[in-house]
N, C-alpha and C positions, 0 to 999 in steps of 0.2 A: 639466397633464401626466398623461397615465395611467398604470396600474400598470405599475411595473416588471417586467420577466418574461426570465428566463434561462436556460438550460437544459445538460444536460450530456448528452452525446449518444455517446458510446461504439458501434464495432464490434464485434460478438462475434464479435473473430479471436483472442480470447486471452482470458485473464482481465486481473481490473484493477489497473495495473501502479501505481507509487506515482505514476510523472506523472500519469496518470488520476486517480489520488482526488485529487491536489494539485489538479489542473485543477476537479473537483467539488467540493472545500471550498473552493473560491474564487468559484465560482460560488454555491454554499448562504451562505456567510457577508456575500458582498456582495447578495443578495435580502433576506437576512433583516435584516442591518443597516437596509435599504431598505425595510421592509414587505413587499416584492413575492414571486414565484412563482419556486420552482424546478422546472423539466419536466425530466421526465428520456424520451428519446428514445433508441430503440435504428436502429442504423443498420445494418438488415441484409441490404443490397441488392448486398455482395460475395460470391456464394452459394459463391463456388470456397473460399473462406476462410474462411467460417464455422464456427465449431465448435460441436457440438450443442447443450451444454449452457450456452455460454460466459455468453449474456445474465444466464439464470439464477441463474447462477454471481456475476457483475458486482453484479446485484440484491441478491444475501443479502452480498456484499462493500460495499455499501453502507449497508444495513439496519446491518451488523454496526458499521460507524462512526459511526451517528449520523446519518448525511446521507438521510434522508428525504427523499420531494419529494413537491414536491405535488398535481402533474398528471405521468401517465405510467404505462405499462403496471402493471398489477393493479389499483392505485387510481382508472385511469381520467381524466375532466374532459372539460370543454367541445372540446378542441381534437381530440381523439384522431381515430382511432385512432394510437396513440404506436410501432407498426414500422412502418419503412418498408417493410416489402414487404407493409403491407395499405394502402399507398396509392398505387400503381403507377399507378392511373385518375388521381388527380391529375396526376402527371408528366408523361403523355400529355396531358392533357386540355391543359397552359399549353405545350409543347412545341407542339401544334400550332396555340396560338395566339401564338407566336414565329414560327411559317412564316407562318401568315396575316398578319400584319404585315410578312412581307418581313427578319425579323430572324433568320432560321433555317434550315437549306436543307437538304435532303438530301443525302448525300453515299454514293457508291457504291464510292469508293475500298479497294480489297483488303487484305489484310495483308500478301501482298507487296507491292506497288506504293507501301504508306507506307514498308516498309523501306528499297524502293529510295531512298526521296526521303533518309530519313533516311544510309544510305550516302551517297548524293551529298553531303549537308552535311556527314557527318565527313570524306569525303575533302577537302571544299575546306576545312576547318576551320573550320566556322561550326557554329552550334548548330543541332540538328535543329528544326525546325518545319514545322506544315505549310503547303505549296504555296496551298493554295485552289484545287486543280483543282474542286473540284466545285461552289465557288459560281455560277459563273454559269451551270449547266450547260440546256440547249432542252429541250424537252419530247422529241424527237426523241429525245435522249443519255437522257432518264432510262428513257424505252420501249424501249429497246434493253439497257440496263441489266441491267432485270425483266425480259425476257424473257433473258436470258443468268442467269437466276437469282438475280444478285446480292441481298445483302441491304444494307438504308443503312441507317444513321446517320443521327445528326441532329446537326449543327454550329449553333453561336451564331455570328454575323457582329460581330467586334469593328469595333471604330472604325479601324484602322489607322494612328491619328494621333492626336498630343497627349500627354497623361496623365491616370492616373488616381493620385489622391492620398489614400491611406488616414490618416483621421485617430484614430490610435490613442489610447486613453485611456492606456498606459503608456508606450509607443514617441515618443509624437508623431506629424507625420507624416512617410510617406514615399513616396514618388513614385513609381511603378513609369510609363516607357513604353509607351506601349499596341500602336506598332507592334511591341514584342518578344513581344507578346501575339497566337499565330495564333488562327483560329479553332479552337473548342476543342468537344469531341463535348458533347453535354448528355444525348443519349440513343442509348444504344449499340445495336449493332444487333440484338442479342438481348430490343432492348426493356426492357433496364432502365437505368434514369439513370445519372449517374455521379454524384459524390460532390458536386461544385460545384453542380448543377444543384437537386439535391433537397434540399439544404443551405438553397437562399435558397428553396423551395418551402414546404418546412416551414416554417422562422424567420419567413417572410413571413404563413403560414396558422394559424400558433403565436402571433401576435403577438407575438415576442421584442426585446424593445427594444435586450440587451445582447447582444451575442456574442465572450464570454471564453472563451479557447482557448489552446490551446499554440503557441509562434511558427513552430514547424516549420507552421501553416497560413497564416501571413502572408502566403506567394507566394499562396493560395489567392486572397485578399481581393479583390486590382482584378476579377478574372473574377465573382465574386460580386457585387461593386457595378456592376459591367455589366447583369447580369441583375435586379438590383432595380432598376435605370435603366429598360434595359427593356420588364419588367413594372408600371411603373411602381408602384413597390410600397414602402411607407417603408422608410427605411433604418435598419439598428438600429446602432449605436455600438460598436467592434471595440476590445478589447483584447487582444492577447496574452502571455502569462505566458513567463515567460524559462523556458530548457531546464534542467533538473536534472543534472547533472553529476555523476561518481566522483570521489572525494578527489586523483585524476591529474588532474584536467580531461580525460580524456576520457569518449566518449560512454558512457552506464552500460549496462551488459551484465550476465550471468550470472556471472561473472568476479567480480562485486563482492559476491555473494554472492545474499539473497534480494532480488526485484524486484515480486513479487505481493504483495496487501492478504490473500488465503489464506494464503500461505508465513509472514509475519510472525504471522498468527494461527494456526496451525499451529505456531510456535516456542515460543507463548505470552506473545507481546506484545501488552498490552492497547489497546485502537478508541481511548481517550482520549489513551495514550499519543502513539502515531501521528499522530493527527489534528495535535495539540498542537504535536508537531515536525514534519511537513507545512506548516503553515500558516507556519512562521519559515522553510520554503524560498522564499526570495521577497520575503515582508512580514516589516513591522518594525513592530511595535505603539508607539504613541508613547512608551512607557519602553521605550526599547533595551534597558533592562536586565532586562527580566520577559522570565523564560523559562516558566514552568508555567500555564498558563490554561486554565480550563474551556471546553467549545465558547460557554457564554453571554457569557463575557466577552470570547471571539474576537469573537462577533456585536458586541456591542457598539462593539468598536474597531474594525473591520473599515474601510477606506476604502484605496479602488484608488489613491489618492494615494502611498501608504507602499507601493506593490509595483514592486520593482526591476525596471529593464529589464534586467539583466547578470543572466546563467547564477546557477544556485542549486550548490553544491556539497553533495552525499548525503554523508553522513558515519553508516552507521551505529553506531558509536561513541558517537555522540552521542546517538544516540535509544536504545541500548540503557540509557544512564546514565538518559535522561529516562526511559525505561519502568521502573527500577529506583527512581526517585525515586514515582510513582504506586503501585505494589506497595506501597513503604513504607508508605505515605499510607491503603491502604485498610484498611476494616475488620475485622478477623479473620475476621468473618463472612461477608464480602461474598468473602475470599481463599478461604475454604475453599468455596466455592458455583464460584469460577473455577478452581482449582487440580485439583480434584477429577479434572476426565476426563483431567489430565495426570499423577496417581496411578494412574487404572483403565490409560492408555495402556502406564505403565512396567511393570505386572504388580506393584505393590506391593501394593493393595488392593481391592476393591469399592465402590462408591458404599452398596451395603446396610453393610457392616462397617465404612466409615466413619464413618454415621449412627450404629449403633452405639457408638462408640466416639468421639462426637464432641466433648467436652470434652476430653478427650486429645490427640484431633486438633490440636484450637484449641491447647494447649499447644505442641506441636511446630511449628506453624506460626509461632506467636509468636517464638521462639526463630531462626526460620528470615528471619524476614520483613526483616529490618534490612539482610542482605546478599545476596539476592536480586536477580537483572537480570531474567531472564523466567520465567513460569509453567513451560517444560518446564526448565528450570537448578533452579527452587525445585522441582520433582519428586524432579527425580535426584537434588540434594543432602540431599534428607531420604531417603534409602533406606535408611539404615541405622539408622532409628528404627523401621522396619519389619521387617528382620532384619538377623542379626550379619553384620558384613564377614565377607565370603568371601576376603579378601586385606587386607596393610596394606601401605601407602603405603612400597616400596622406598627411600625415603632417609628416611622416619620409623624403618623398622625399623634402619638405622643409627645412627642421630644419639639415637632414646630406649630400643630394644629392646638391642641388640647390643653394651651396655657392662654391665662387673662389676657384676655385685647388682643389679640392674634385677628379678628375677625376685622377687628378695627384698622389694624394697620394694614391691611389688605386693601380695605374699602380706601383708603387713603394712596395706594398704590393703584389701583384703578383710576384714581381723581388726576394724579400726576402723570401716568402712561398716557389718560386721554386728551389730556392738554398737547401733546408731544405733533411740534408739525409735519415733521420729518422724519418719518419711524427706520433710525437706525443703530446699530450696538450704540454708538458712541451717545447716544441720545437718550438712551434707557440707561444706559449707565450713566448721566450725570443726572438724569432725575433720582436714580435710587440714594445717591451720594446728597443729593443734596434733601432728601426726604427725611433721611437718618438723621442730617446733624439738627435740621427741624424740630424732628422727634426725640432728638436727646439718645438714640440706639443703636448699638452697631449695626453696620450694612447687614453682617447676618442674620440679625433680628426678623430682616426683609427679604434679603436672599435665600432661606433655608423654605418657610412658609411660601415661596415665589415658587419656587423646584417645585416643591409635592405636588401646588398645583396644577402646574404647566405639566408635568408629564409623572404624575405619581408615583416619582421614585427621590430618593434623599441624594443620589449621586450623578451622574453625567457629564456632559458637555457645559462650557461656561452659560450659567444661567441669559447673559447676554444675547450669547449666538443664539441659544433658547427661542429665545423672544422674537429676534430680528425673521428667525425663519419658519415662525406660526404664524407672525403678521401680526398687524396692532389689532384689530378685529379679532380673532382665535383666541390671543393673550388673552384679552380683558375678558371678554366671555365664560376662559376658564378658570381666570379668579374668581370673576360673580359666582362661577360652579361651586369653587372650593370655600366661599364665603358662607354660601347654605349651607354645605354641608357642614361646614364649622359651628353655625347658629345649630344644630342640632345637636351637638355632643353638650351644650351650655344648660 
C-alpha cells in the first residue's frame, strides 16, 4: 500500500467556520496517526463568491491551530499547483477527454429553457432534473446552436440504471439510485468546472487515498465515483463526519453566538484549547473519560473507528470551561506573552510599560489566572490593578458600603496597613486578623468593604494578594477613595 495522503480543501467564501477546522483536524490527525500527507487545497473556482482575502485569512486560521500541512499553497510539493483556478487547462484538458470517449456531451440548453423544465417538474410534483435534451443532439442541432450564439456546457452521461453504493469508512454503505442521478454539468459554460468535476480531477492528480469530509457532501459522492469510474482513475475511500449541531439541535447559525476560528481567537480562546474540544465533536478517544489532550496525544489515538456517525452537538460552554482549564495550566510566562495584546487592546497598558514592569505584571497575573475563562475576560478583569474603579459594583455598595460605621472601620484599616513595615500577604493578613478581634467583628466585616474598594467589584482574587500587588501606597490611597465616597451616601 502506498502513502496515505488527505487533504482539506476549503472555499474562500468566508472564513473558517469550526465545522471546517473540525473537518481539518480530522483530516491532520488521521494522516498523522497514519505516517501519511496532509494537502491542503484552496478551491477557488466559485469567483461570484469568493472573498478577497478569505484563503488568506483560512491559511493563518490554520497555522494559528497547529494544523500545518504539508503539501499546499506557500509551502508548495510535488502535486501543486494547490488553487484551483491555476489549474483550469487540467479541467479542460479530462473534460474533453470525457467527450472523446462518448461519456460527455455538450449541451446548449438556456437558463430559461432549464427553468421551464424544472417548473414543469414542480408543477407535476416530481423533483426537478434534467430532461437530457441535449444528449443526443446531430451535428446539424449543435451548428445551428453556435450560430444562434449560444454558449454550452459540458454534461457527464450517467448510467441511468442500477446503483451506485458508496462505502463509507463511518456511515457504512449507502446506496444512492443512479437513474435519480440526471446528467450533471462537469463544466459550465463560462468554462469553469463545477465543484464535482474538479473535486475527483484533483484527488485523482493529488493522489488522495482518503476523502474525509463533512456529510452535507455525501449526495456529492455517487456523481464523483462515476467520474473516477470514468476516468478510470483509483478510487480513494470516503468518510464523512457527522454535522455539528447548537445545544437546540438545530442547524448552528450566528444565533449561537461565535462560529469563526478568528472570532474565538479574537475572544481570546487559546488554538490548544479549541482544537482539543473540536476533536471530542465527533470522536471518542478510547478512555471516554479524558477530556484535556495535547494535539500529540490526539495523533496518537486518533482512529476513524471511534468517530460517530450521529450529529455532534456545539456547546460553547463547554469549550469555554475547557479553555479556562488550559489558561490555568499555563506558564505565567508563556500567559503574560499571550494576554498581553488583550491588555494593549483594553487601553490598560503598553507592551513597552509592561516589559517594564514585568515581575509585577507576573504578579497580578498570578493572582488572576486560577479563575479566568478567556484571554480578553483575564484582561478586563485585571483593570483595576491598572487603575482605581471609576465606579463600585451597585449591590456591593449596599450590602458592604451603605451600613453604620462602614466608613470607620476602613479608616481604622488604613491606621493598621500604614503601620505595616514589611508590606507582604502574610502581613496584611495578620493585621486584618488582629483588627477584627479588636473590634469585636468578623474578618468579613473588613474584608468585603476592603474588595469594593480596592477594585470595585464584590468577587476576585484573595483580598490579600489584592493588596500585596497594588502596593501599600495604591492600597491606602484607595481606601481614603472609597472612605469619601462612603462619607457621601451618609
Amino acid at each position: 500500500m502506498g502513502e496515505l495522503r488527505v487533504r482539506f480543501a476549503p472555499s474562500p467564501t468566508g472564513y473558517l467556520h469550526i465545522g471546517g477546522a473540525r473537518t481539518a483536524l480530522f483530516n491532520y490527525l488521521f494522516a498523522k496517526h497514519n505516517g501519511g500527507k496532509f494537502v491542503l487545497r484552496i478551491e477557488d473556482t466559485d469567483v461570484e463568491r469568493t472573498i478577497e482575502d478569505s484563503a488568506e485569512k483560512m491559511m493563518e486560521s490554520l497555522k494559528w491551530l497547529g494544523l500545518t500541512w504539508d503539501e499546499g499553497p506557500v509551502v508548495g510539493g510535488p502535486a501543486g499547483p494547490y488553487q484551483q483556478s491555476q489549474r483550469q487547462e487540467l479541467y479542460r484538458k479530462y473534460a474533453l477527454t470525457l467527450m472523446d470517449k462518448g461519456l460527455a456531451y455538450k449541451c446548449y440548453c438556456t437558463p430559461e429553457e432549464l427553468e421551464a423544465e424544472r417548473e414543469q417538474a414542480r408543477q407535476a410534483k416530481k423533483a426537478p432534473r434534467y430532461s437530457g435534451r441535449c444528449r443526443n443532439l446531430t451535428q446539424e442541432q449543435i451548428s445551428r446552436f453556435e450560430a444562434e450564439g449560444r454558449k454550452c456546457a459540458i454534461r457527464f452521461r450517467t448510467p441511468g440504471e442500477g446503483y451506485t453504493v458508496v462505502d463509507d469508512r463511518i456511515r457504512g454503505e449507502v446506496s444512492f439510485a443512479n437513474e435519480e442521478i440526471a446528467d450533471f454539468i462537469i463544466m459550465k459554460s463560462d468554462g469553469l468546472p463545477t465543484y464535482n468535476f474538479a473535486c475527483v480531477i484533483d484527488d485523482w492528480l493529488m493522489g488522495i487515498t482518503h476523502v474525509m469530509r463533512a456529510d452535507e457532501h455525501l449526495s456529492n459522492t455517487p456523481r464523483q465515483m462515476m467520474l473516477y469510474r470514468a476516468l478510470m482513475a483509483p478510487m480513494p475511500k470516503f468518510a464523512h463526519v457527522p454535522m455539528i449541531l447548537a445545544p437546540d439541535r438545530s442547524k448552528l447559525s450566528k444565533r449561537h453566538g461565535a462560529q469563526t476560528v478568528e472570532e474565538f481567537r479574537d475572544k481570546g480562546y487559546l488554538p490548544e484549547a479549541i482544537v482539543n474540544y473540536l476533536a471530542l465533536l465527533g470522536w471518542t478517544p478510547p478512555d471516554a473519560t479524558q477530556e484535556i489532550m495535547s494535539l500529540e496525544e490526539m495523533i496518537e489515538l486518533f482512529d476513524l473507528s471511534r468517530v460517530s456517525s450521529t450529529a455532534a452537538v456545539y456547546d460553547v460552554k463547554k469549550l469555554t470551561w475547557m479553555n479556562g482549564q488550559y489558561i490555568k495550566a499555563l506558564d505565567p510566562e508563556d500567559l503574560i506573552e499571550r494576554v498581553t495584546p488583550f491588555i494593549e487592546a483594553a487601553g490598560l497598558a503598553t507592551r513597552e510599560r509592561l516589559e517594564e514592569r514585568k515581575d509585577w505584571f507576573k504578579q497580578a497575573i498570578i493572582t488572576m489566572q486560577e479563575r479566568a475563562k478567556t484571554l480578553e475576560e483575564l484582561a478586563e478583569s485585571m483593570a483595576f490593578y491598572f487603575r482605581p474603579p471609576d465606579s463600585y459594583d451597585e449591590e456591593g455598595v449596599r450590602k458592604h458600603f451603605a451600613k453604620p460605621g462602614v466608613a470607620g472601620l476602613l479608616e481604622k484599616c488604613v491606621e493598621v496597613l500604614s503601620s505595616i513595615p514589611e508590606w507582604t500577604i502574610e502581613a496584611c493578613d495578620r493585621a486584618y486578623t488582629e483588627l477584627a478581634q479588636r473590634e469585636g467583628v468578623g474578618r468579613g466585616k473588613l474584608i468585603h468593604p476592603t474588595r469594593l474598594a480596592l477594585s470595585g467589584k464584590t468577587f476576585g482574587p484573595g483580598l490579600f494578594d489584592i493588596m500585596y500587588v497594588l502596593g501599600k501606597d495604591e492600597t491606602i490611597s484607595r481606601l481614603k477613595d472609597a472612605i469619601k465616597f462612603i462619607n457621601t451616601l451618609e
